[in-house]
N, C-alpha and C positions, 0 to 999 in steps of 0.2 A: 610437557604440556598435556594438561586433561582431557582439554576438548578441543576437539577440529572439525574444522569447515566442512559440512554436508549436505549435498543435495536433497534429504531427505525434510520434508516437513512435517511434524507431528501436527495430529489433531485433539480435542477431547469434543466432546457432546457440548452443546451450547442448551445454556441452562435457562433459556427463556425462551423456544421455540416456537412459544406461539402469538411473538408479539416484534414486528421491526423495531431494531435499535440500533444505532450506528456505532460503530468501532472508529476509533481514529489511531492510527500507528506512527511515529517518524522514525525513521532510519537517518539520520544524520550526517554517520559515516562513512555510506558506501562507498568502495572504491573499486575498479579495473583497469583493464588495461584497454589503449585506443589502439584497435588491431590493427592498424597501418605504422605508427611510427613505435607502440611497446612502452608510451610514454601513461604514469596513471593518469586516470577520468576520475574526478570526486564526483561526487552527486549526493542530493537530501532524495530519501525518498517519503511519501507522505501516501500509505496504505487506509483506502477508506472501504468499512466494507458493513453491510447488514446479512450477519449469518442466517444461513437456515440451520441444518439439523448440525453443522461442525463448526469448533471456531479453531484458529490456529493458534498451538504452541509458544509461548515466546519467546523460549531458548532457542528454540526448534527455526524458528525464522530467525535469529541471529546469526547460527550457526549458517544459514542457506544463503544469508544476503552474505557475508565470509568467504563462502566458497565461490565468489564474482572477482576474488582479490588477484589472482592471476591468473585471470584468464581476459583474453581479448575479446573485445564486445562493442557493435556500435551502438550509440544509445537509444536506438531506436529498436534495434533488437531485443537489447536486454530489458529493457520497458516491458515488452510485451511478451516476451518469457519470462519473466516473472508474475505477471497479471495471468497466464495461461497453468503457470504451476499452481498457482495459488488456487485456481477454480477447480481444475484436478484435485487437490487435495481437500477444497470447502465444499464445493458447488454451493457457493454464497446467493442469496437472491438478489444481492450486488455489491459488486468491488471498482472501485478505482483506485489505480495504480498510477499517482503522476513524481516523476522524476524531476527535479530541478540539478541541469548538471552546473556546474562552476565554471568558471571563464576557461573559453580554451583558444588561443587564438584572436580575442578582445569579442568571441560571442560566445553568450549565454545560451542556453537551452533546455526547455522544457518538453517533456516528453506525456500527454497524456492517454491512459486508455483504460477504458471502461466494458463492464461484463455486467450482463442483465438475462436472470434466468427467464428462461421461456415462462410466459404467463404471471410472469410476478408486475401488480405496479404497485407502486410508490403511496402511501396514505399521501392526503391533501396536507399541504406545510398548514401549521397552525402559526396564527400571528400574533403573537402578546404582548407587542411593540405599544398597542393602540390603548394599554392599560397606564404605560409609564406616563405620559401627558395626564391622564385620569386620577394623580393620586391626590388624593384633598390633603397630604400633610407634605406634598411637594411646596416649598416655597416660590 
């Protein structure tokens, strides 16, 4: 095997630093272990984040969400250590990190958590909704 599962997350410089834009990431596959019974935990993960001066790897995060494959974890932990590695390694002007785990027991579970740099807000949403009702070549 080439490659293995590491806690290490690369960065490179993000190449529009002077302007917010959202990232959108899915992980799909993740999986652990439920540290009571040893049985795996699937989960989608869905990473949303507007870099500042780093963006993450994306080998580099494959390889990291990998190294959760056995090891025990409750989902509420591991939510939120990975939302905590990831700001360590960005210091994003903001990320969420929400988990959708898979049935376990006939309940679902969602895990979300959110990271907002000190002093950063948000540009006002633009709405362009109010243009599609406005089109003269709409039938």
């Amino acid at each position: 095997m080439t490659t293995k599962p590491s806690k290490t997350l690369q960065t490179f410089p993000n190449p529009a630093p002077g302007r917010d834009y959202h990232i959108h990431m899915q992980v799909p596959e993740f999986t652990c272990l439920c540290p009571l019974t040893g049985q795996p935990d699937f989960a989608r993960f869905d990473i949303d984040f507007i870099p500042d001066k780093k963006c993450v790897e994306l080998k580099s995060l494959k390889l990291y969400m990998w190294s959760y494959r056995d090891e025990g974890a409750f989902h509420e932990k591991v939510t939120n250590t990975i939302l905590d590695d990831l700001v360590k390694a960005m210091s994003p002007r903001f990320l969420r990190v929400t988990a959708r785990w898979y049935v376990r027991g006939g309940i679902y579970t969602s895990v979300v958590v959110e990271h907002r740099k000190r002093g950063w807000k948000p540009a006002p949403r633009v709405d362009l909704t109010q243009f599609d009702a406005a089109d003269p070549t709409a039938a």
